[in-house]
Each structure stands twice: as C-alpha cells, then as structure tokens.
C-alpha atoms as one frame of an Amber mdcrd trajectory, in Angstrom:
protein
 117.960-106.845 -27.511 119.185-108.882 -24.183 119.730-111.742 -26.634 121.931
-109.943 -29.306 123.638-108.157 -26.313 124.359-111.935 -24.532 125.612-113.210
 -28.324 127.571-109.943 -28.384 129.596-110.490 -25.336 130.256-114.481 -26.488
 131.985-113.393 -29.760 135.499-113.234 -28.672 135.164-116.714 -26.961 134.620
-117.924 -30.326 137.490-115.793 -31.796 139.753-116.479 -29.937 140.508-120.245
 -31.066 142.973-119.182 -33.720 146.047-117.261 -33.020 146.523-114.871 -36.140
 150.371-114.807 -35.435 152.029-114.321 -38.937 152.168-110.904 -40.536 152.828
-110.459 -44.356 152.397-108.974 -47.911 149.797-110.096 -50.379 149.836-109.114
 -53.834 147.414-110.488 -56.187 146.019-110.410 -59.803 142.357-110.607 -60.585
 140.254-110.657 -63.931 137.065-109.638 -63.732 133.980-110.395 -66.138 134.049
-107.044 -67.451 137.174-107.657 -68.972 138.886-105.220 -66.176 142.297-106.488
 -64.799 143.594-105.303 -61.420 146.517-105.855 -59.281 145.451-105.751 -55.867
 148.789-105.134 -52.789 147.862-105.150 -48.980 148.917-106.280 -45.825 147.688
-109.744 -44.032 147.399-111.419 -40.959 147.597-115.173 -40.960 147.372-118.052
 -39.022 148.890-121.940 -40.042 148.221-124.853 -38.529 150.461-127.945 -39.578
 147.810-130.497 -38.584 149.524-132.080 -35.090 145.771-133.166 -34.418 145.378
-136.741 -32.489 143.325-138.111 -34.944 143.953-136.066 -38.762 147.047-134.232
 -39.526 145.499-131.774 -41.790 147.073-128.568 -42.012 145.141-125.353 -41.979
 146.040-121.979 -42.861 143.479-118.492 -42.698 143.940-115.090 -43.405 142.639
-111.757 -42.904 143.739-108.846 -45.559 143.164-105.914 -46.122 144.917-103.426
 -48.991 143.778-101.649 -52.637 142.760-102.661 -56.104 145.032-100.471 -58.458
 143.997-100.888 -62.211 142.385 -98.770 -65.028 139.580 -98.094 -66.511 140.293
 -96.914 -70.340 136.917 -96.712 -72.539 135.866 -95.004 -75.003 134.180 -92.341
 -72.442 137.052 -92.014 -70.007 140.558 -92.569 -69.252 140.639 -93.090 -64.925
 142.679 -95.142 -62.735 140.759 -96.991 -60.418 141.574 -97.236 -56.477 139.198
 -99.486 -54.661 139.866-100.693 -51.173 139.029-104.182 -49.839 138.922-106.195
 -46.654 138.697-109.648 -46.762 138.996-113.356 -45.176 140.193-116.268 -46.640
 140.774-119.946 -44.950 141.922-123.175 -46.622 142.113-126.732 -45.670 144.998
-128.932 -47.128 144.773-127.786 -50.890 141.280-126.304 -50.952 140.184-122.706
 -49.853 137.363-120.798 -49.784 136.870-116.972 -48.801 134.865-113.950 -49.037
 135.765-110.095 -49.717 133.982-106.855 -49.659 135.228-103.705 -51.519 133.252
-100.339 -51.967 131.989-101.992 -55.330 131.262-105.782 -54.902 131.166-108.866
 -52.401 132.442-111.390 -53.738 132.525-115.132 -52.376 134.730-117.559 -54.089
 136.589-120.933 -54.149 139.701-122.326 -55.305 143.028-124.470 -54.326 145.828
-123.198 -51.852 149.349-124.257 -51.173 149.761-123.312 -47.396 147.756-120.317
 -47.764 150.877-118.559 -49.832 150.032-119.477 -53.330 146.478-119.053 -53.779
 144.251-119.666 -57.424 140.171-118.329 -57.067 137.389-118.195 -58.485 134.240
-116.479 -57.741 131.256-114.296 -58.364 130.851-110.992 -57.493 128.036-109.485
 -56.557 127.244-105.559 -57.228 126.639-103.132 -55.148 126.315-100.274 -57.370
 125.633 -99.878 -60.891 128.622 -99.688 -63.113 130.787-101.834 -61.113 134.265
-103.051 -62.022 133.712-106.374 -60.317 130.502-107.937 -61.903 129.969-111.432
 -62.346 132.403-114.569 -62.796 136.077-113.371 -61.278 139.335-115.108 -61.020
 142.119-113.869 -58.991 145.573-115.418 -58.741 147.280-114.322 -55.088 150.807
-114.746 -53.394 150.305-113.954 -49.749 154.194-113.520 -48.550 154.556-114.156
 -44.731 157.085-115.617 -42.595 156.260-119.332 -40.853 159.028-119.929 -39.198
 159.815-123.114 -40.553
C-alpha cells in the first residue's frame, strides 16, 4: 500500500512533460465489424511538438478527447438511435499514430497514419465489454481533430 501510495504521488512528475495547450473539435467516422456506422463529435485537448530536438527534428502531436458516438441501430427487432460516450488518447509520431479508447461498450486499441494529429486514418480491434456490442471486432475510424496551432 506504501508503494502504490509513493507511485501515486510521482504521477504528475511524469505528466507533466507535455503541455496539452491546444483546445479543439474532433469529429470522426467509424465502421465497425458489425456493419454499424457512427459519427462520433467531441471536444479535445492537444499538444504538438514541431521536433526543435538537438539531435531529431521529429514532430509529435497527442491528444486527449472526449465526446459521443451518435448512430443507429435499425434491425429487424428494433429501430433505436444509439448514444455512447467515449474518452480516449491518441499520440502520433511524424506520420504514424497509435491510441486507445474506452466507451461504455468496447476498448478499443488501434493504429494508423496522422498528418499533425488533425487528419487522422485507424484501424483497430475492439474488444467487448458486454454482449451485444456495437463495437466488436476489426474497426476503422476516419477523424478530423480541428484545433488551432498557431502557426
């Protein structure tokens, strides 16, 4: 207990090398397995590095989002619109990116390519965590994360 306690207390000196300084609007399509399409809107908060390093100039971008899943769910047994909220992080380095999400339905870890963390293209997997999910299996989402970076 001392130990997690200790580990607790040295979390935000390990935040805290990234200044999330860019606020912004992310909108994004995703197909899931199940044939469901959603359109997902939220807000971000986002962080860019240009790459100014001494050695590599690589620029770097994160983001952490949060916002809805809107879609619908028209079968046979039921005609609903679906609602599901998710909070996620996402980083990328130069054109690649990787990031992870959690909704009341599904985790989902995924890969993809990035241009400066605006235009984003993913793929994943999602993993259930209920039966009957809308996000099951392979998923690819297509994002535009709008944010100012002062350029």
């Amino acid at each position: 207990m001392k130990k997690l306690l200790f580990l607790l207390l040295l979390l935000p000196l390990l935040g805290s090398a990234q200044d999330f300084e860019y606020f912004g609007v992310r909108a994004a399509f995703t197909h899931s397995n199940k044939s469901h399409n959603l359109g997902f809107i939220g807000a971000s908060l986002n962080s860019f590095d240009e790459g100014n390093g001494y050695f590599l100039a690589i620029p770097t971008a994160s983001t952490f989002y949060a916002g809805a899943h809107i879609g619908s769910n028209f079968d046979s047994t039921s005609n609903k619109v679906l609602i599901i909220p998710e909070i996620g992080f996402e980083t990328s380095i130069f054109i690649f990116g990787a990031g992870i999400s959690i909704n009341t339905q599904a985790i989902q870890p995924r890969i993809g390519l990035s241009i400066f963390n605006i235009h984003n293209a993913h793929i994943g997997y999602s993993i259930p965590l209920r039966e009957k999910a809308s996000f099951e299996g392979l998923t690819i989402t297509f994002t535009l994360n709008l944010f100012n970076l002062g350029l």
